[in-house]
LUMVEXRO-424520 format. One record per atom (N, C-alpha, C): x, y, z; residue in one letter. Coordinates in steps of 0.001 Angstrom, whole numbers, padded with zeros to 6 digits, always signed. Layout:
BEGIN
XYZA ...
END
This chain:
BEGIN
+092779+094596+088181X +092027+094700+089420X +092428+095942+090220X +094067+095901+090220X +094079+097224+090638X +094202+098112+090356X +093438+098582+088463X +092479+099882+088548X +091379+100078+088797X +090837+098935+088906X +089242+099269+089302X +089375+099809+090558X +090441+099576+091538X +090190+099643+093234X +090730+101227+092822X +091466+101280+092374X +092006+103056+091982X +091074+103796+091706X +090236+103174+090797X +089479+104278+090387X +088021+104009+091901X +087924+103250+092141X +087154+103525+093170X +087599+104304+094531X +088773+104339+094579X +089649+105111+095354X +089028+106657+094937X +089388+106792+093328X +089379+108178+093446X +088212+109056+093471X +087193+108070+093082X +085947+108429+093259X +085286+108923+094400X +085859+107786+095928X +085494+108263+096989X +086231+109743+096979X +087207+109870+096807X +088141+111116+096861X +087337+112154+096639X +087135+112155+095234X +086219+113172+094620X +085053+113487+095238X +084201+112604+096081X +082848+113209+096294X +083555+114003+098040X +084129+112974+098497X +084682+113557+099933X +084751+115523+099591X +085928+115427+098386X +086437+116962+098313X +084975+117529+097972X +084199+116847+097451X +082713+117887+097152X +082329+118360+098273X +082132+117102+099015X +081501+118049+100236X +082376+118566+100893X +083417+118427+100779X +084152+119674+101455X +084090+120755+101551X +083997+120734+100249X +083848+122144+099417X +082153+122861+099404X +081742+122160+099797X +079801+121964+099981X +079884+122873+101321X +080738+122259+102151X +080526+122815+103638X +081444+123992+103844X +082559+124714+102671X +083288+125908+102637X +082320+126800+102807X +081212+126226+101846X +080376+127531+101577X +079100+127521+102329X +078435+126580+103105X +077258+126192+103399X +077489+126224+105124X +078443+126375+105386X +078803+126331+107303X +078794+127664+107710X +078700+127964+108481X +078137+129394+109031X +079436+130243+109699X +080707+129994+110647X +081538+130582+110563X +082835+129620+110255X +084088+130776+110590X +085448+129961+110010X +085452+128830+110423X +085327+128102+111891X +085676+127158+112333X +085011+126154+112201X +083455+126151+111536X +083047+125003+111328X +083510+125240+109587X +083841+125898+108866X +084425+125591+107955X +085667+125226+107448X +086712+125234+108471X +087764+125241+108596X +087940+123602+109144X +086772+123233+109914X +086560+122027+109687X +086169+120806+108785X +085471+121645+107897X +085060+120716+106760X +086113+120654+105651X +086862+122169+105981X +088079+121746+104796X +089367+120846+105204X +089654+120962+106443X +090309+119683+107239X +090377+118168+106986X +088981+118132+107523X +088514+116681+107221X +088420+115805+105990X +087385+116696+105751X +086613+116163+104395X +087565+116396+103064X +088198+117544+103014X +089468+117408+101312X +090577+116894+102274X +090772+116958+103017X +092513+115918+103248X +091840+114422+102965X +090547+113828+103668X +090571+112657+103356X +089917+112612+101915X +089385+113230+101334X +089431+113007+099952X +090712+113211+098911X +091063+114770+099668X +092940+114411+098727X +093723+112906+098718X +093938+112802+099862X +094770+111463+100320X +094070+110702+099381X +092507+110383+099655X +092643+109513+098442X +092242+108975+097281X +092303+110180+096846X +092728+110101+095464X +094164+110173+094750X +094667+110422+095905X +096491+110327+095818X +096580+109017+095920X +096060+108540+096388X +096273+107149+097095X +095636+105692+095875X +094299+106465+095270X +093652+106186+093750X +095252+105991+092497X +095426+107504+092744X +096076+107155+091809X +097991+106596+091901X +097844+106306+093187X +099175+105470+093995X +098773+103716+093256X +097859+103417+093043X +097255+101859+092600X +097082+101990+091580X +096672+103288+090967X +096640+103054+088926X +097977+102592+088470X +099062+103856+089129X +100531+103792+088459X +101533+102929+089156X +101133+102661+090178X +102040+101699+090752X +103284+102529+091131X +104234+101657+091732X +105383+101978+092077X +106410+102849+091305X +106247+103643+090422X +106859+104306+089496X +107007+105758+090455X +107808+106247+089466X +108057+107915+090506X +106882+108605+090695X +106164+108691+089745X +104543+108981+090293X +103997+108661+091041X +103947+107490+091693X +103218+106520+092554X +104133+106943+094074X +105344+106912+093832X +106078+107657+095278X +105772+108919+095588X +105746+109971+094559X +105192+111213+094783X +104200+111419+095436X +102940+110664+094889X +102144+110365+095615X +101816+110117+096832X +102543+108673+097262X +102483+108689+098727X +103391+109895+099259X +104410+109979+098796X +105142+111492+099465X +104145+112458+099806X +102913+112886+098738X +102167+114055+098756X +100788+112885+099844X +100380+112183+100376X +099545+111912+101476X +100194+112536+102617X +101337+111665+103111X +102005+111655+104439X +102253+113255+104513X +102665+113810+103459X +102876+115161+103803X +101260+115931+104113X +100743+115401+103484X +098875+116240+103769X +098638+115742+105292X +098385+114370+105768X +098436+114348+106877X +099305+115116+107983X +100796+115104+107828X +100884+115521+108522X +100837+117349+108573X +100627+118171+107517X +100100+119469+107912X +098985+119910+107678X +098387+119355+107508X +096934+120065+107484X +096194+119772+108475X +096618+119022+109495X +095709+119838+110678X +096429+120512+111557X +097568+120463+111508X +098636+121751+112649X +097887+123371+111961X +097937+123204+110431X +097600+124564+109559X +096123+124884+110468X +094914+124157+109953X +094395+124214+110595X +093804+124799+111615X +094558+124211+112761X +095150+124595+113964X +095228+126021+114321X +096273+126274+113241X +097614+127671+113354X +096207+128305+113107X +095281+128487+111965X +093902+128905+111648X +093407+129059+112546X +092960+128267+112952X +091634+128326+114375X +091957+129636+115168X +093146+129040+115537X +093608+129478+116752X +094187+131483+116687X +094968+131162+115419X +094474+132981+114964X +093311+133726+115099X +092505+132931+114119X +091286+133795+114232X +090782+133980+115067X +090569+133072+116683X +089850+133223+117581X +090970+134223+118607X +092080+134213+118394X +092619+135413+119420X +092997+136868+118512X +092277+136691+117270X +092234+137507+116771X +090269+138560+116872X +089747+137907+117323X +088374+138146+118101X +087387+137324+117032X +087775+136314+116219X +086878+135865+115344X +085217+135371+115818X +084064+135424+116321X +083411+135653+116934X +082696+133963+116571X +082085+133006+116994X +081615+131454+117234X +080363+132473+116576X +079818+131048+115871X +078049+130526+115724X +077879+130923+116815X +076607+131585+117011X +075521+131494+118095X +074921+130479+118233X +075069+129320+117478X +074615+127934+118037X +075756+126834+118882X +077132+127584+118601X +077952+126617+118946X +077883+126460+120478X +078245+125186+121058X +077894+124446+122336X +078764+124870+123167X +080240+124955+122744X +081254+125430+123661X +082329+125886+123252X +083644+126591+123418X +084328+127354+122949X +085747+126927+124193X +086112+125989+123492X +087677+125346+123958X +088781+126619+123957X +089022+127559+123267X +089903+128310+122917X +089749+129087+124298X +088570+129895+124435X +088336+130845+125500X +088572+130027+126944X +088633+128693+127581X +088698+127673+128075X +090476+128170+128226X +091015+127866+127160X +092761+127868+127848X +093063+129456+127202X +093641+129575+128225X +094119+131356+128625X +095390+130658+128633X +096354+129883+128779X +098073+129977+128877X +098221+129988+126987X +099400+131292+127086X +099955+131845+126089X +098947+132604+125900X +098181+133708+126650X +097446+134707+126135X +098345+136187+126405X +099234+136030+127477X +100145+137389+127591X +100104+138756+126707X 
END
């Protein structure tokens, strides 16, 4: 039973990272792409890490595993982040459709 839930695990995984990867190339500047690679492959990495955390079970593979989630959660959206936030004080220029622009909003640490 719990490979079937694994492999349905990794399946969601897999299509998540598609569109991730759908919206690398299909989003119009860094930050809405920088969003889709955020979102959409961390929660498809995780789980399919997480897929294959329930195929192998508790074995050193299966710890690695969760080792390699908790570690995706916790940097890939600071990275992210560190991303965004370069490029836009680096003059990276917004969609002309985008609604609002948080970055230009906080000026502390612009010195």
């Amino acid at each position: 039973m719990s490979n079937i839930i694994g492999l349905i695990f990794i399946s969601i995984g897999f299509a998540f990272d598609v569109f991730g990867c759908l919206g690398l190339v299909r989003l119009p500047d860094v930050y809405n792409r920088l969003q889709a690679a955020t979102k959409c492959v961390t929660l498809g990495t995780c789980s399919i890490l997480f897929g294959t955390f329930l195929i192998v079970g508790l074995t050193s593979a299966g710890i690695k595993a969760l080792l390699c989630i908790i570690f995706l959660i916790l940097t890939s959206p600071v990275a992210a982040h560190a991303i965004a936030r370069g490029a836009h004080r680096a003059g990276v220029k917004l969609w002309e459709g985008s609604v609002i622009d948080r970055y230009a909003e906080d000026k502390e640490g612009e010195a």
